[in-house]
N, C-alpha and C positions, 0 to 999 in steps of 0.2 A: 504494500500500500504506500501509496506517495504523499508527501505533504501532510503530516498527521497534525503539523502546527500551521495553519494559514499564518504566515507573519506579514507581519505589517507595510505598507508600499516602502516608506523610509528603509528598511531594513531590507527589504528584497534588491531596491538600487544598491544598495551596501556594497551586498553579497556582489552582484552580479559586475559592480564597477572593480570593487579589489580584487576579484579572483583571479587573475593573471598578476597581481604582485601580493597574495596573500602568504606565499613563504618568507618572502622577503623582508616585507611587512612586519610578521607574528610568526616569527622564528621558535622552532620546537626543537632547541638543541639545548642538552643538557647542560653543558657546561658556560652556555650563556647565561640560562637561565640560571643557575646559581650565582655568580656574579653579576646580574642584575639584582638579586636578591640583598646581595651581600652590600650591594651601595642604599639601595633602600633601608635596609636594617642600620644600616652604619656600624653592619659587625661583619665578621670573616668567621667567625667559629661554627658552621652549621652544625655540631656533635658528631657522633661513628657515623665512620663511613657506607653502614647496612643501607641506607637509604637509596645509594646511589643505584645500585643493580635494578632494583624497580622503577626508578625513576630514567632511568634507561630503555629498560623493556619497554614504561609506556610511552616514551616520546617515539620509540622507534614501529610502538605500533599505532600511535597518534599517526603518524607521518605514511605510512603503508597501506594503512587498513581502515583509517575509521573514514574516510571520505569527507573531509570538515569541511565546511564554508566557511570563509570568511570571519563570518561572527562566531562559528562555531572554535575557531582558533583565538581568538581573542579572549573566549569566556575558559576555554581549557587552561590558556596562558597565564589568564590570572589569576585560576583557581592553584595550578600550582606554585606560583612566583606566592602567593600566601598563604601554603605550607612551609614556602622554604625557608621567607621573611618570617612565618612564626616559629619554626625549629632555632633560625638566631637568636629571636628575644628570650625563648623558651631557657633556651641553651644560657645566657646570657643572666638571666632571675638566676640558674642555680647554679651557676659560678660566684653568682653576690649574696648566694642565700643558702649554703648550702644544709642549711637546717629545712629544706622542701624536701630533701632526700632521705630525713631521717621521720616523715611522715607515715605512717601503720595506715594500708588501707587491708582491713579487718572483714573477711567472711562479704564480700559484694556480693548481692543477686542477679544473678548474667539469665535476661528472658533469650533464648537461644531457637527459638522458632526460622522456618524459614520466611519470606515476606511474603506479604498478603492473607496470613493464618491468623491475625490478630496482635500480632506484636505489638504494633504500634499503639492502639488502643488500650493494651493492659501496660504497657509501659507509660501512657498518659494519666491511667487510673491507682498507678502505684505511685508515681509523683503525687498524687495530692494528700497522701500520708507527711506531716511533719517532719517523721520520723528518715525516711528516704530522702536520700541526693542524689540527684539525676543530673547529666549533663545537659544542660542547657547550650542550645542552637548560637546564639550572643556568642558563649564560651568559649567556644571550640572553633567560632568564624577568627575570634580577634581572643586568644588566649593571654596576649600579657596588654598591661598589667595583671594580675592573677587578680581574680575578681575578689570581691568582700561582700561578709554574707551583707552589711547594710545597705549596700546599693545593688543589690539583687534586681529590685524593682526600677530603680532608675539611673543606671551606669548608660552611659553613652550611647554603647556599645550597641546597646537595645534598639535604637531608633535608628542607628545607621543600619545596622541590619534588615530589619523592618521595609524601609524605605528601599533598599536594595532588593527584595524577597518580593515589595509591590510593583516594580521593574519588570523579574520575572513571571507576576502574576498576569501581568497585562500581555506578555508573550506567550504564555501558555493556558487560560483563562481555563481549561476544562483542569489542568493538572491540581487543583486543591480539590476536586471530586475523589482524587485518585489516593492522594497523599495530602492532609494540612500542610502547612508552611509557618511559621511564623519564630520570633526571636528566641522570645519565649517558651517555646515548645521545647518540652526533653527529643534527642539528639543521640544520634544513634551511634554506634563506636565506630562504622566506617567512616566515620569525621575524622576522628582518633586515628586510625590506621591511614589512613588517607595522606598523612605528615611524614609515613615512612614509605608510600607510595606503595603500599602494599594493602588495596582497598578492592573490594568489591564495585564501590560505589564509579568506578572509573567506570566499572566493565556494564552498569546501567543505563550511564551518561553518555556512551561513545561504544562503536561496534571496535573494538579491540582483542578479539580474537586468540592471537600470540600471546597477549599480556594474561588474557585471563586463564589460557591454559600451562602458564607456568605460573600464575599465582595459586590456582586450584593445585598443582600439582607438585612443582618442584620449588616452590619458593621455600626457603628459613625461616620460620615464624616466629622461632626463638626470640630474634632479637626486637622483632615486632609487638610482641607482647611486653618484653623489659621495659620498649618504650611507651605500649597504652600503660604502665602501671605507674612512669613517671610526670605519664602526661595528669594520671589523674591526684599524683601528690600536688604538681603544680594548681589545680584548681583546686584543694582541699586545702593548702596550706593556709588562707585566711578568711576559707568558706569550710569549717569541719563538717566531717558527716558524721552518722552515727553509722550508715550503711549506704554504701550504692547500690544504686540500682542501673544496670546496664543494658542494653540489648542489639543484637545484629544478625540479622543473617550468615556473614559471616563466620559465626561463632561452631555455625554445624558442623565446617569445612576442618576446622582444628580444635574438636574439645578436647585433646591429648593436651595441647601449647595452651588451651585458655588453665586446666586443673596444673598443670607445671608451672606456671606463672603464680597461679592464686589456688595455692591447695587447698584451703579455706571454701573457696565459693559456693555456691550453693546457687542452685540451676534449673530454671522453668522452661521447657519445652512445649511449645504451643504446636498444635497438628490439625492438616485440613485435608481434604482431597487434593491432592496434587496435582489434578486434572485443572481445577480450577483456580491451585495457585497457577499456574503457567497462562491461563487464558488472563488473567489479571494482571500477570505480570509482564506477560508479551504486550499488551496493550500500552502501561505502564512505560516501558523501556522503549516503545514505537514512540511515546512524547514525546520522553526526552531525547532521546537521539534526533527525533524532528525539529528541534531548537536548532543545533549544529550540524548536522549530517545534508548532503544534498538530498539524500533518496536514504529512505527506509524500507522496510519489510516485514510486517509481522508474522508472517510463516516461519523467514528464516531466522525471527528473533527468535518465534518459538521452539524451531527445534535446536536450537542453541542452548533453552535453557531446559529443555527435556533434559540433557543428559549431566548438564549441570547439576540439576536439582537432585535427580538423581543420586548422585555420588554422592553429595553433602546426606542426604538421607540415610542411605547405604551406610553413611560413615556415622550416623548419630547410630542405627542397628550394633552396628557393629561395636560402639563405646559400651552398649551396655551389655555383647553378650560378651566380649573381653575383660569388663568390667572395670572398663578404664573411668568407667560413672558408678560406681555405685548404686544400688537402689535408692538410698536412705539422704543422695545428695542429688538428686531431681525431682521434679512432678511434673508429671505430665499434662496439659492442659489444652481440654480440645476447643476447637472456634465452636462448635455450637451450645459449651458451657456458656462463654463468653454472652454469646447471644442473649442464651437464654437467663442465665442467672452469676454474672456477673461477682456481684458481692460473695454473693456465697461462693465462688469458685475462688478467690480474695480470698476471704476466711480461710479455707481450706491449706492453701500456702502458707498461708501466716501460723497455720496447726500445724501441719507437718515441720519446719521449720522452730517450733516454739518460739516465734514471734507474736507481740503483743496489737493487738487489730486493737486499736485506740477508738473510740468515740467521735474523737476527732476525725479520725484516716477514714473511718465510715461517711462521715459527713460531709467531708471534701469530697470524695467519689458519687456520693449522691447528687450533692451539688454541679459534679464536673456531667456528670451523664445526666442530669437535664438540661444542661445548658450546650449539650454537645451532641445531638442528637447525629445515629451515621449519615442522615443525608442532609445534613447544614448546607452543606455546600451543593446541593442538587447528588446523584445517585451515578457512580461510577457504573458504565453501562459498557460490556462485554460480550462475545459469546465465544466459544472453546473451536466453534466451526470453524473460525476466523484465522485458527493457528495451520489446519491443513494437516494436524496430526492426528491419524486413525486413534479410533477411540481403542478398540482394543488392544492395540499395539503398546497404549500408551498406560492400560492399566497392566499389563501382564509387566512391562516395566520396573512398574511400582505395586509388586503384588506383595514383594518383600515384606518391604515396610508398612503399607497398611495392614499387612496381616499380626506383623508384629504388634505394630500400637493400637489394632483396633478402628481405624480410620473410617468412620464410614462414607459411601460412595454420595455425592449431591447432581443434583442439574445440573447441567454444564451449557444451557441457554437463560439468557435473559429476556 
């Protein structure tokens, strides 16, 4: 399917006048782009060198495979020139501070679903506990100064954000159907891993191929996790938690490297049809990629992320019959609890866990699901047909894992 974002006349001249000097222009070489970073920041010390191998791959598969326009290089460019410019200041706080390192982040709760199963919403409904710190969107665009819990609500940071996100809104007006947006809103950790260029969120954004089959497969995570665990002393050091709360897709792909990192954790797994996360998510990924990309494809998004999902599933199976999980350090939590009774599926984690479900954490989650109803923003509208992937083919796939967790099967038209 072509053109999934009708953009704007201004923005189509854009396109269509620089693309014959759009390399030249919005150069996607690595070692530019770090010293362009580095005069911006007014620092030289980006931290270890792990970054760089990713940040490699994905220029090299920016530049090959993703088909960018124009604008689509511009928004890639500065999305990395400010991981790079925040890995300096980052780098730069805990050289002047290095009592950020000597921070305890203590037992986080990592929601480790794949996307479109409800993550998003029970990680918005666990935020309104007191009690939980959640990474906030603000936080993790512009991480230093390191935020403080008294300007939570009015740091800066908030409105430039905001005002930059209503930018976007206005280029992709269906995408807050799909996904909210906003400063405020908790933040998913591929923001976080996104600073060592070793993010899922690229491979959403941008048809990147190469990159993502060596992030799925052969990348170091090791060192990727040392640094989500310093990224989140840095925003804990004058915003304490008592507990994070986390979540990503990402996280199914390495629950080995998330429990070696944080032995402590403790782990909520959300499950859907997976027929129908791919129809949601093929849709989804046809947006974004129609912001930057000349030409898209929802067939070959989708069967790009058949085999994808796939594996991260296979690979959550597999944690728990090696027992690299535990029973006693996960729950499972399926989308049509969510649906149907929410709170009580809440309580439920908070029991297993012997966490204390406050009065309070009740009250902001009632509060948040009335005022947030799922089609605030109009009714993200899909259908499975749409991917070109036989339906059988597609459940004998994933007969694994639903059989293991119990999944059961939904409509797959809207």
């Amino acid at each position: 399917m072509d053109d999934p974002v009708r953009l704007p006349f201004a923005v189509r001249a854009f396109n269509a006048g620089a693309a014959p000097f759009a390399r030249w222009l919005f150069p996607l070489d690595p070692e530019r782009l770090v010293a362009e970073a580095r005069r911006k920041a007014g620092g030289t010390d980006v931290g270890d060198d792990g970054f760089r191998e990713g940040l490699g791959r994905l220029c090299a598969s920016l530049e090959q495979e993703a088909d960018l326009t124009p604008l689509g290089r511009t928004i890639v460019r500065r999305d990395i020139l400010r991981c790079l410019v925040n890995r300096i200041e980052m780098q730069s706080w805990r050289q002047r501070h290095p009592e950020i390192a000597k921070q305890a982040i203590e037992r986080p709760l990592f929601v480790v679903g794949m996307g479109r199963t409800g993550t998003t919403i029970l990680h918005d409904l666990l935020a309104q506990d007191p009690a939980n710190r959640v990474p906030y969107s603000w936080e993790l665009a512009v991480p230093c100064p390191p935020p403080e819990r008294e300007h939570a609500h009015d740091d800066p940071r908030i409105a430039a954000l905001d005002a930059e996100l209503a930018g976007v809104d206005r280029l992709m007006p269906e995408f807050k159907k799909m996904h909210p947006m906003g400063a405020r809103l908790p933040q998913e950790c591929v923001a976080i891993t996104a600073h060592e260029f070793a993010s899922m969120l690229y491979q959403i954004s941008y048809d990147v191929p190469s990159y993502s089959a060596w992030l799925q497969r052969d990348a170091d995570l090791r060192p990727v996790y040392a640094a989500h665990r310093r990224f989140l002393q840095l925003l804990q050091w004058r915003w304490p938690a008592e507990r994070w709360v986390l979540k990503s897709p990402g996280h199914l792909w390495a629950l080995d490297r998330v429990l070696a990192e944080y032995p402590d954790a403790r782990l909520v797994q959300t499950h859907r049809d997976p027929l129908r996360v791919i129809a949601s998510l093929a849709s989804l990924t046809e947006t974004l990629r129609g912001l930057t990309a000349r030409r898209v494809d929802r067939r070959a998004i989708a069967k790009e992320w058949i085999e994808e999902i796939a594996t991260a599933l296979d690979r959550s199976v597999d944690a728990r019959q090696r027992g690299v999980v535990p029973p006693g350090r996960i729950v499972d939590f399926h989308f049509r609890e969510l649906l149907q009774d929410p709170i009580g599926g809440i309580r439920r984690i908070y029991a297993h866990y012997e966490l204390e479900f406050t009065p309070a954490a009740e009250e902001g989650i009632r509060r948040h699901l009335a005022e947030n109803p799922s089609d605030k923003h109009g009714a993200h509208r899909y259908r499975f047909s749409d991917t070109g992937i036989d339906v059988g083919e597609a459940r004998e796939r994933f007969r694994r894992y639903v059989e293991y967790f119990d999944v059961p099967a939904e409509s797959l038209e809207q």
